[in-house]
C-alpha positions in Angstrom: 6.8 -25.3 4.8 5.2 -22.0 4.8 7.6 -18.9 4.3 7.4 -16.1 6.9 8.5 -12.5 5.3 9.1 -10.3 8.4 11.7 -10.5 10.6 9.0 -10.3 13.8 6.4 -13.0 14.4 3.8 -12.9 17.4 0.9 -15.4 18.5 -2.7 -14.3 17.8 -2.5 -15.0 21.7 -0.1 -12.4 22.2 -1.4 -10.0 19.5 -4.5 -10.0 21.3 -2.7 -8.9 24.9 -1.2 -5.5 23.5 -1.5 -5.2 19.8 -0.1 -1.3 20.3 2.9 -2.9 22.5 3.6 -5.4 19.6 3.3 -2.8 16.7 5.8 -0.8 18.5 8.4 -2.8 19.6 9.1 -4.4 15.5 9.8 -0.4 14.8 7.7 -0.3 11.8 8.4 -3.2 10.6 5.9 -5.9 9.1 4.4 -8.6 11.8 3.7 -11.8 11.0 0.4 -13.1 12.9 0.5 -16.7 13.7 -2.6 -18.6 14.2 -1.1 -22.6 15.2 2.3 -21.7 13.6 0.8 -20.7 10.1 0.8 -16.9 9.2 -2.6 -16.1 9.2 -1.7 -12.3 8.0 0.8 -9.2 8.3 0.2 -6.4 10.4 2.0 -2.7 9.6 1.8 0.5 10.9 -0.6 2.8 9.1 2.4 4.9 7.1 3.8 1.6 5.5 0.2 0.3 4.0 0.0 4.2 2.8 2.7 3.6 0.9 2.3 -0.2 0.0 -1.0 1.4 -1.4 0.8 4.1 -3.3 3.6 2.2 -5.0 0.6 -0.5 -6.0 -1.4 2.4 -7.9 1.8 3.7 -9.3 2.3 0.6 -10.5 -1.0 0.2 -12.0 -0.8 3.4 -14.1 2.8 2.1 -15.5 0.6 -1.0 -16.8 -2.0 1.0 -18.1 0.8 3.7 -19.5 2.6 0.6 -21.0 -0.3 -1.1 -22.8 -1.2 2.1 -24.4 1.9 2.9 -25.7 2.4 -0.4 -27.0 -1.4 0.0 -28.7 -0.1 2.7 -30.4 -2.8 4.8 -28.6 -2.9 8.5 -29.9 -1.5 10.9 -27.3 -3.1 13.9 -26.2 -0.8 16.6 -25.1 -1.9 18.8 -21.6 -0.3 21.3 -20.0 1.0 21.0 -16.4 -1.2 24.0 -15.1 -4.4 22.8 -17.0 -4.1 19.6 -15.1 -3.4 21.0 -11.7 -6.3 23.6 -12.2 -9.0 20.8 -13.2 -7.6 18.6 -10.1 -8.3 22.1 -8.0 -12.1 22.4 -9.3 -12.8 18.6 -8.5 -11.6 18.8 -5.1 -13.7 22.6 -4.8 -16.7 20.3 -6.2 -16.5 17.8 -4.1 -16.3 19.5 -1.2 
């Protein structure tokens, strides 16, 4: 049996009606989408896949940050401002 993590389930039938109306009424939380009783996929307001997406690259830079410590990697030491200041040309560059 397939597990269903969210609280609010819908139809693809339904979705399809008033997927606004159906987003709004599980108050930000995650939908599960069912195509003939199977989830088929989750649905979330914009704000709560920002931060899915967030926490996922935080995580990735703990791995990273992790597997160089472990390596015994040399460290490099930087200063705060340097960092901000070379962040505030590449976004002046890019522009």
């Amino acid at each position: 049996m397939q597990s269903i993590l969210a609280d609010v389930a819908v139809s693809v039938s339904e979705l399809k009606k008033n997927p606004s109306a159906v987003l709004s009424s599980a108050g930000g939380a995650p939908v599960a989408v069912l195509n003939h009783n199977r989830v088929m996929g989750y649905m979330v307001p914009a704000d709560v896949f920002e931060a899915m997406m967030e926490r996922l690259d935080d995580l990735e830079l703990i791995r990273v940050a992790r597997e160089r410590i472990e390596a015994n990697e040399p460290t490099v030491r930087v200063a705060l401002e340097d960092l901000i200041a070379e962040a505030e040309r590449d976004t002046e560059h890019d522009r």
